[in-house]
N, CA, C and O of each residue as an XYZ file, in Angstrom:
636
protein
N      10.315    239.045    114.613
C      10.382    237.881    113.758
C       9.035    237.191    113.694
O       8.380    237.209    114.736
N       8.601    236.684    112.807
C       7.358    235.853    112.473
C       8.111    234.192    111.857
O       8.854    233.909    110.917
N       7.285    233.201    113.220
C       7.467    232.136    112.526
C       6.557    231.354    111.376
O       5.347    231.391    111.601
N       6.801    230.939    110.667
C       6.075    230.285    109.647
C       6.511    230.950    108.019
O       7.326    231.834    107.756
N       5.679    230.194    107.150
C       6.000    230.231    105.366
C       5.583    231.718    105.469
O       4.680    232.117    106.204
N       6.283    232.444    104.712
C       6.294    233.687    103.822
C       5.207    233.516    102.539
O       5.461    232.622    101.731
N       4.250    234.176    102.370
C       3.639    233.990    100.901
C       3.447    234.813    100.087
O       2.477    235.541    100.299
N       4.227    235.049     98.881
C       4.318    236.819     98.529
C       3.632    236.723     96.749
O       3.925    235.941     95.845
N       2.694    237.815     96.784
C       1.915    237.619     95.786
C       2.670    239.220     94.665
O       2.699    240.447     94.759
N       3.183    238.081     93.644
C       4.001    239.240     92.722
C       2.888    239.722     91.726
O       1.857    239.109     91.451
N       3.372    241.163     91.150
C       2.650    241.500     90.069
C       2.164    243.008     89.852
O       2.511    243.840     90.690
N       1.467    243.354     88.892
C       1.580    244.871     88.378
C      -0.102    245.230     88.265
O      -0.994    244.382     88.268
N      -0.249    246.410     88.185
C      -1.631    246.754     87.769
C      -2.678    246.188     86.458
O      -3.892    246.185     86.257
N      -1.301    245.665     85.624
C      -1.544    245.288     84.221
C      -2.540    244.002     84.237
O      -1.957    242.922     84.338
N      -3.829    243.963     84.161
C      -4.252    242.559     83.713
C      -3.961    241.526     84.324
O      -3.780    241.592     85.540
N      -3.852    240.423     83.704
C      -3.741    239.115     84.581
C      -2.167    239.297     84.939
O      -1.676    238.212     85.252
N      -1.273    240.340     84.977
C      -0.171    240.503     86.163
C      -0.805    240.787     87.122
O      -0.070    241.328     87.947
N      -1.784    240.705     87.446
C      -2.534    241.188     88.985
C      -2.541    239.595     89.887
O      -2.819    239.438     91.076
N      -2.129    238.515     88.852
C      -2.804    236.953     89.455
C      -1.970    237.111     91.533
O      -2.428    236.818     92.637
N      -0.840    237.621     91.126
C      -0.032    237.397     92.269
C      -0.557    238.000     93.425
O      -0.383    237.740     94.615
N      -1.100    238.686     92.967
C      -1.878    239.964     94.168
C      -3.227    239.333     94.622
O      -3.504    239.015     95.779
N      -3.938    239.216     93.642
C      -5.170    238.272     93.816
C      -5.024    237.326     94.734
O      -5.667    237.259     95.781
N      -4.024    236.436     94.300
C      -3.965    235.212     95.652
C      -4.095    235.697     96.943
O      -4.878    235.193     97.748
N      -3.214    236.863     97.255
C      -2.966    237.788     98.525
C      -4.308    238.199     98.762
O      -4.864    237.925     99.826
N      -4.839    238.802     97.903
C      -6.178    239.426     98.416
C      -6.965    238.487     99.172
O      -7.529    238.769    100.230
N      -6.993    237.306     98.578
C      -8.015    236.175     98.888
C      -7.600    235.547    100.353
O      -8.390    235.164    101.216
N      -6.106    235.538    100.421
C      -5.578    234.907    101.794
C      -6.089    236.060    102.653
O      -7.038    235.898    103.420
N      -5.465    237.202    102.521
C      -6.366    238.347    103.732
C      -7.835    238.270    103.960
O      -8.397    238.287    105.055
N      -8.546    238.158    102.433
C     -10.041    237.914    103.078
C     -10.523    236.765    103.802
O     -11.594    236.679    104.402
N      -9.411    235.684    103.658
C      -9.826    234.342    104.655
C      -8.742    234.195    106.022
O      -8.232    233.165    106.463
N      -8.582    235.733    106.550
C      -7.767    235.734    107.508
C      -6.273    235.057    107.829
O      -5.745    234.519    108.801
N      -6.000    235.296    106.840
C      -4.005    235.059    106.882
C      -3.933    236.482    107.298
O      -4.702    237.340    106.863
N      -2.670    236.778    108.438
C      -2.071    238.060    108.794
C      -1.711    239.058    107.321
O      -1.453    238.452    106.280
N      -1.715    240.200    107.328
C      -1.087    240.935    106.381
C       0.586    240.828    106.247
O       1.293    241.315    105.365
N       1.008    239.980    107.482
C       2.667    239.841    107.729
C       3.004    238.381    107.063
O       3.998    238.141    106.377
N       2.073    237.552    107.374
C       2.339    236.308    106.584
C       1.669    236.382    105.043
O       1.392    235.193    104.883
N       1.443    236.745    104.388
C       0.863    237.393    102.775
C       1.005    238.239    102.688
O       0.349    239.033    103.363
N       2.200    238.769    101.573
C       2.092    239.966    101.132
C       1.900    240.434     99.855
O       1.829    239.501     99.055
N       1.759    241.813     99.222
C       2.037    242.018     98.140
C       3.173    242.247     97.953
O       3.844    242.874     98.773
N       3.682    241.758     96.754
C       5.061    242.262     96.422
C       4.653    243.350     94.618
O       3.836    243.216     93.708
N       5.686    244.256     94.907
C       5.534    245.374     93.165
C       6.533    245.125     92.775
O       6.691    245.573     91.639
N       7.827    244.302     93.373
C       9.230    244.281     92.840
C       9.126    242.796     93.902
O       8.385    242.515     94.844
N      10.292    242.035     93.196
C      10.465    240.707     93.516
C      11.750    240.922     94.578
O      12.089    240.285     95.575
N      12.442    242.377     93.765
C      13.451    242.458     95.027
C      13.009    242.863     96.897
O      13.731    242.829     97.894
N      11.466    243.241     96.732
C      10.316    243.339     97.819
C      11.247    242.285     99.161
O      11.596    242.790    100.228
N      11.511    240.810     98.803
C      11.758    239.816     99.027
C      13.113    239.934     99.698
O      13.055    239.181    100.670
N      13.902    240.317     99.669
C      15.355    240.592     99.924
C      15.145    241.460    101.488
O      15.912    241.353    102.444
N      13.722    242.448    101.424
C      13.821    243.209    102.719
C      12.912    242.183    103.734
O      12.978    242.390    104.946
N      12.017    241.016    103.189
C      11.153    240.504    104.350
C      11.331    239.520    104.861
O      10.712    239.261    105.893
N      12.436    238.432    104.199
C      13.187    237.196    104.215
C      13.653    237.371    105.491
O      13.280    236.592    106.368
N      14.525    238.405    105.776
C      15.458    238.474    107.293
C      14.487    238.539    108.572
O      15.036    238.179    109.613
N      13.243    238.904    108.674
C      12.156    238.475    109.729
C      11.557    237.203    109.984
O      11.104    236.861    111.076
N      11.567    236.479    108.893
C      10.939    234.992    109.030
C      11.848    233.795    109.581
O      13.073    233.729    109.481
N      11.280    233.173    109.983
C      11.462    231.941    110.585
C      11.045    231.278    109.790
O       9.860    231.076    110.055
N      11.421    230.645    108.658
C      10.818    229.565    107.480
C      11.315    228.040    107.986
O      10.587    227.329    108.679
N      12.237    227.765    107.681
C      12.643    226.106    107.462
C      11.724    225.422    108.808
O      11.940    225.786    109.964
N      10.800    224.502    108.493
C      11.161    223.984    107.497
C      10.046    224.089    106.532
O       9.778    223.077    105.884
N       9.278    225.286    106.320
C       7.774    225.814    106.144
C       9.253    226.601    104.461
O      10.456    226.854    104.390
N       8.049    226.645    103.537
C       8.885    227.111    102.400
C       8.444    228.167    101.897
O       7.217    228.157    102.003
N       8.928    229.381    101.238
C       8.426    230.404    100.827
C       7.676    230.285     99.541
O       8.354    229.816     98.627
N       6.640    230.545     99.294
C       5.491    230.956     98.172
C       5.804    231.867     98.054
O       6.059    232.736     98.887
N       5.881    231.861     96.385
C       5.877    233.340     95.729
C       4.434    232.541     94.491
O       4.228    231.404     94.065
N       3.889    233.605     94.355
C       2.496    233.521     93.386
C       2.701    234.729     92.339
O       2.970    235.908     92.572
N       2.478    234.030     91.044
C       2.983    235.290     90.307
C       1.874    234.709     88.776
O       1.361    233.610     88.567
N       1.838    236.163     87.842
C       1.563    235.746     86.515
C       2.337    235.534     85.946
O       3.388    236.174     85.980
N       1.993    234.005     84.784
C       2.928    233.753     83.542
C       1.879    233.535     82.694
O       0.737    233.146     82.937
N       2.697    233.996     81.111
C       2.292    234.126     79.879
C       1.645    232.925     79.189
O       2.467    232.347     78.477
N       0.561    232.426     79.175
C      -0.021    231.204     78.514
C       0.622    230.729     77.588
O       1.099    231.546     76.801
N       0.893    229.157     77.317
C       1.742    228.593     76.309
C       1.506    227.689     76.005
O       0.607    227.342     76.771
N       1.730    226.744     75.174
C       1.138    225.677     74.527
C       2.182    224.959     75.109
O       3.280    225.515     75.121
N       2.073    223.731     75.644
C       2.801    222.941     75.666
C       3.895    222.758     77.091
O       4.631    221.802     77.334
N       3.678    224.179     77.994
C       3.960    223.867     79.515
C       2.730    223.716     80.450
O       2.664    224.277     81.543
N       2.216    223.292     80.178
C       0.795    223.310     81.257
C       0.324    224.412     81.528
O      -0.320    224.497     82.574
N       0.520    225.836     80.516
C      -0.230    226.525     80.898
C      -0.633    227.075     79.820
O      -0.495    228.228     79.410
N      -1.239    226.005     79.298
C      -2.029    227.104     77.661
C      -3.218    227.933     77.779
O      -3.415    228.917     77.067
N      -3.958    227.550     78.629
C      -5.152    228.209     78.887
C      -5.555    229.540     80.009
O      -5.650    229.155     81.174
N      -5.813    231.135     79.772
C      -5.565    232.106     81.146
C      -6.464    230.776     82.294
O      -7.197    229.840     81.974
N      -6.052    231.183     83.479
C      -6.253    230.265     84.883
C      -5.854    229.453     85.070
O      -6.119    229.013     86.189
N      -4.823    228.506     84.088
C      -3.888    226.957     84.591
C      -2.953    227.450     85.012
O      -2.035    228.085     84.494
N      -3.360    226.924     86.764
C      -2.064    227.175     87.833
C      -1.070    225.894     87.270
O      -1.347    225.008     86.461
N       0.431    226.201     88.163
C       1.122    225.544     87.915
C       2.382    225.728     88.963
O       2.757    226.891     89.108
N       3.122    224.643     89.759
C       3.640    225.010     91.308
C       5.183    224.401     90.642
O       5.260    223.215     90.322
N       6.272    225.262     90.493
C       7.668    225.620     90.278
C       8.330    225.434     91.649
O       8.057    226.218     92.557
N       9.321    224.270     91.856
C      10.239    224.257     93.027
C      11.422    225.110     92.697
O      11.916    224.572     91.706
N      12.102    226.113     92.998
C      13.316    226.560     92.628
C      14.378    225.943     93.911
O      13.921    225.313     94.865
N      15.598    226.194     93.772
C      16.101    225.617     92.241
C      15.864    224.223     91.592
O      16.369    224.030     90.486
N      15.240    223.370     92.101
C      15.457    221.996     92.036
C      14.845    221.291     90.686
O      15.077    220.102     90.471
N      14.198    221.936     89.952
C      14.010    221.582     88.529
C      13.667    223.069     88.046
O      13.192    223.999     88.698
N      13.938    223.025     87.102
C      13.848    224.157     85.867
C      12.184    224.688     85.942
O      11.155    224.012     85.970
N      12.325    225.764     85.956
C      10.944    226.477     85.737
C      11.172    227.522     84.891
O      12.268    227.892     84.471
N       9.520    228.236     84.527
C       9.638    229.222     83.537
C       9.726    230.176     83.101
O       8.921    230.941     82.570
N      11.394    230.224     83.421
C      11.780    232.186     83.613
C      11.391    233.179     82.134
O      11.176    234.381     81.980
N      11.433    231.903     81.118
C      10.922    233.247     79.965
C       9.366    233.370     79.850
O       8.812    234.143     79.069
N       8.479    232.211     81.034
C       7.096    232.364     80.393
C       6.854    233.400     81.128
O       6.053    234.279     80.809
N       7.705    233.382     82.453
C       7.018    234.724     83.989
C       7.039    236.312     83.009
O       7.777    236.662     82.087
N       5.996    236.947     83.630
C       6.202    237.996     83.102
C       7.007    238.778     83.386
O       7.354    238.792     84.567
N       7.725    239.888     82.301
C       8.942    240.209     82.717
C       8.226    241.979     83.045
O       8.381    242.919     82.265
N       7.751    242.025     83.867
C       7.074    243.734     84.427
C       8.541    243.841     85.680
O       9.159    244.880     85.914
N       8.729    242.899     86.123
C       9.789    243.097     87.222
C      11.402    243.796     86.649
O      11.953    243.470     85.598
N      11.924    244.801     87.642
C      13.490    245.147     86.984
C      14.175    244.971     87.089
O      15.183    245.423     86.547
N      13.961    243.496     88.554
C      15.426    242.626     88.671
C      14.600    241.122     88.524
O      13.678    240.744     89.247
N      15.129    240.480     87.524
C      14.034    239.149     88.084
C      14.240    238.310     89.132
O      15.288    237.987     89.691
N      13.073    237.987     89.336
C      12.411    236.321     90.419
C      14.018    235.934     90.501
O      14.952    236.600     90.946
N      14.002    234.900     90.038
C      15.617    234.116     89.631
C      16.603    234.805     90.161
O      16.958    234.414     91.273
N      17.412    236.124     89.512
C      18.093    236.872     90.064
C      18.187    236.793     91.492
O      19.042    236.197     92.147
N      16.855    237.704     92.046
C      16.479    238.007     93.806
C      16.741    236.323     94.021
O      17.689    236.026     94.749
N      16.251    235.644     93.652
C      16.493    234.210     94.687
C      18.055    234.132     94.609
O      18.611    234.333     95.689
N      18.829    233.893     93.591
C      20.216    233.668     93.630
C      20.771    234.191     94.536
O      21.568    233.519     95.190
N      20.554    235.429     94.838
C      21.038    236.677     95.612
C      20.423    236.579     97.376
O      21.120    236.798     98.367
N      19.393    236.308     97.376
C      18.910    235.586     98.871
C      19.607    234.004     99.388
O      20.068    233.598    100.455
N      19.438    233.497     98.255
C      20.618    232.074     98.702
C      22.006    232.528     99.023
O      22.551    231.861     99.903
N      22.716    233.524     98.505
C      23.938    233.366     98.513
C      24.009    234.107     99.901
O      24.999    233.983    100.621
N      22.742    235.015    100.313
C      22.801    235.530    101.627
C      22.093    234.595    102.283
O      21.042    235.032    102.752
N      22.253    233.755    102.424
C      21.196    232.358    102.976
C      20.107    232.993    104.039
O      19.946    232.910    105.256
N      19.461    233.655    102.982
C      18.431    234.220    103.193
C      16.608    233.338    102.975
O      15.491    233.789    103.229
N      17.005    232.081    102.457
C      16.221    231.599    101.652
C      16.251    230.320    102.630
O      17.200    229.969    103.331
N      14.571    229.500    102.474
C      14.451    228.183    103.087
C      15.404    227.461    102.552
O      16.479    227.913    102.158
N      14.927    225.872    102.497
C      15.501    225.034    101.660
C      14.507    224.792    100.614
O      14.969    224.198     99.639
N      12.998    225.157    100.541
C      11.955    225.087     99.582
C      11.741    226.334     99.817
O      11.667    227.115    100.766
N      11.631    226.299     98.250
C      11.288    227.413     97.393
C      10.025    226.974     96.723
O      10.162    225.858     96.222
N       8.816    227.505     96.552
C       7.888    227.175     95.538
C       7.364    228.143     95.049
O       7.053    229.006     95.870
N       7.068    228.415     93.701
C       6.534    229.492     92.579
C       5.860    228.855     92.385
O       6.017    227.649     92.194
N       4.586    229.649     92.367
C       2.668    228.914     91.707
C       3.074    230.506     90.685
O       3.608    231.612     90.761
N       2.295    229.503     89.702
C       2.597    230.434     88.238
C       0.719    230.555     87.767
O       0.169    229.526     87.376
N       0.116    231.542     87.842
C      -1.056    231.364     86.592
C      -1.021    232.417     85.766
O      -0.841    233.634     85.788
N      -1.281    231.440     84.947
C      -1.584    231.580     82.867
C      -2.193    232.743     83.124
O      -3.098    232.763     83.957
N      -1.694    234.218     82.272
C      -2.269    234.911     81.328
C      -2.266    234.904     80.018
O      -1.623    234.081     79.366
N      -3.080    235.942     79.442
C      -3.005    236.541     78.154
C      -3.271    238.274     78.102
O      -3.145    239.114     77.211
N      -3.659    238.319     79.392
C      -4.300    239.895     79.228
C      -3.985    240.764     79.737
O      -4.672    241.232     80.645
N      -2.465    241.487     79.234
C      -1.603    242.348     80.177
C      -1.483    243.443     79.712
O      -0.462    244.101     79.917
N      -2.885    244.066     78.698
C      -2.630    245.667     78.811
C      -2.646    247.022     79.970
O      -3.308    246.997     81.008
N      -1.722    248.242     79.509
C      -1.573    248.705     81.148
C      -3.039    248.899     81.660
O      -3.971    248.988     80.861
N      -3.220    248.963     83.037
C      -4.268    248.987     83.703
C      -5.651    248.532     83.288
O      -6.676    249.154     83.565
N      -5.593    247.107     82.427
C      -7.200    246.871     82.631
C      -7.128    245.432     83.202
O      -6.168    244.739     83.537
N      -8.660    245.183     83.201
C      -8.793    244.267     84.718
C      -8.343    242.416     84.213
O      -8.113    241.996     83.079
N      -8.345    241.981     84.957
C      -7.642    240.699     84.909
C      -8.912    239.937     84.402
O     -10.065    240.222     84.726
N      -8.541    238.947     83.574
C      -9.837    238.053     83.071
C     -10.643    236.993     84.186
O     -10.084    236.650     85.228
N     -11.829    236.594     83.870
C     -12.352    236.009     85.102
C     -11.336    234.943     85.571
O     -10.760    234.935     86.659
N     -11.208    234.027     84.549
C     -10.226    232.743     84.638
C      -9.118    232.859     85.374
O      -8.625    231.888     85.948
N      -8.494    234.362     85.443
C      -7.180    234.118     86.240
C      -7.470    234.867     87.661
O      -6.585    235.133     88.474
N      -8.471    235.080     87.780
C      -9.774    235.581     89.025
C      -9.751    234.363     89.699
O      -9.108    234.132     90.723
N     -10.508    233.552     89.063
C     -10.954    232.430     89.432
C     -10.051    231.224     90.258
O     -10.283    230.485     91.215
N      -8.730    231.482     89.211
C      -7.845    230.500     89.538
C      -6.862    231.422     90.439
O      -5.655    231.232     90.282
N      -7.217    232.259     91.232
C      -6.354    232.963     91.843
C      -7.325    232.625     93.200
O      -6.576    232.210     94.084
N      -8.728    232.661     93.664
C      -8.900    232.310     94.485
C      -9.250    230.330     95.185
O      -9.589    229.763     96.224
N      -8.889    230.020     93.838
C      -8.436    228.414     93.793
C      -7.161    228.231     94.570
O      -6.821    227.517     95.513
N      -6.690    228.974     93.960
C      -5.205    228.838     94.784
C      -5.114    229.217     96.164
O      -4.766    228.275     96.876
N      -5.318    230.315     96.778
C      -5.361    230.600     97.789
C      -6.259    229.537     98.546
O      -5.516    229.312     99.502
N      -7.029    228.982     98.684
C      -7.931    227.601     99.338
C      -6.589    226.548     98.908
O      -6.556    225.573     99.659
N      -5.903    226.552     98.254
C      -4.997    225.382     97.956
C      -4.111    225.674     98.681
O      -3.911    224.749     99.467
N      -3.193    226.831     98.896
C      -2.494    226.928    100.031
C      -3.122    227.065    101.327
O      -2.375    226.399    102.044
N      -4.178    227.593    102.168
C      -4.445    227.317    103.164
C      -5.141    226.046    103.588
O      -5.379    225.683    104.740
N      -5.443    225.391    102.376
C      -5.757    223.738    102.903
C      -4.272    223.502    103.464
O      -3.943    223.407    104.647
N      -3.467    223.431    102.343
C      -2.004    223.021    102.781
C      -1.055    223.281    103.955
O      -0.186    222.579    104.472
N      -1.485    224.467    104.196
C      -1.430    224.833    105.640
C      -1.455    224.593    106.604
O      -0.617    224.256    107.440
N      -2.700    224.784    106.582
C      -3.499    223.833    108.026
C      -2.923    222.308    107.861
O      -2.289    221.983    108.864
N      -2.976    221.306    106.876
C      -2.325    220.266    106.928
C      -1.313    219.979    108.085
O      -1.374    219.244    109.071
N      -0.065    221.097    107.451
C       0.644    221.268    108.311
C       1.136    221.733    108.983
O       2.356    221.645    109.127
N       0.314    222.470    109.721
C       0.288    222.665    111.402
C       0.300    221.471    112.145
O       0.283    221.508    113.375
């Protein structure tokens, strides 16, 4: 068992679907364990690593790409954006849908196996650039290793 937050970086080879992975990369290069950050290729990933952690009252991060949009705070590729599930509505049609069970789904399905903290948080960053296998734009580069310094500030906080 490992105590502490779970932080699982979702996403595909495709372009800025890589944002989720990126975060991960960046936490390993600033020394987070490979057990506390992971990659996830399937969201159902989550269902096998949940039963090792010791979360509450530390909450699980999931980091993932969503589709740029006018008018949710993420119009521009690199505007992060931090989703509590369930406790207000977030953006299951902006997330990208590369996954074959979705985000949402796997959480429903970990709660009902109270598998899940009591916080849940999804950091979402903005793409636009999800053809198969080419590289992610700087912006969601950028804002992928923003983030990762944003969760390990937060971290350390609270320790």
């Amino acid at each position: 068992m490992t105590v502490g937050p779970l932080i699982a970086g979702l996403g595909s080879p495709h372009g800025d679907d890589r944002a989720g992975w990126l975060v991960i990369d960046e936490l390993h290069r600033r020394g987070v364990a490979p057990a506390a950050a992971r990659i996830a290729h399937h969201p159902s990933d989550l269902l096998d690593w949940l039963p090792d952690f010791i979360s509450p009252p530390s909450p699980l991060v999931i980091c993932d790409a969503a589709q740029a949009e006018a008018g949710a705070g993420m119009d521009e590729p690199g505007a992060c954006r931090d989703w509590s599930w369930p406790y207000r509505r977030w953006p299951v049609n902006a997330m990208r849908a590369s996954h074959t069970l979705p985000l949402e789904d796997v959480l429903q399905m970990a709660r009902t196996l109270n598998l899940l903290p009591e916080e849940v948080i999804v950091w979402t960053i903005a793409g636009t650039k999800f053809d198969p296998l080419s590289e992610p734009q700087d912006a969601v580069r950028s804002a992928a290793k923003e983030l990762a310094m944003q969760l390990l500030q937060s971290q350390s906080r609270s320790d």
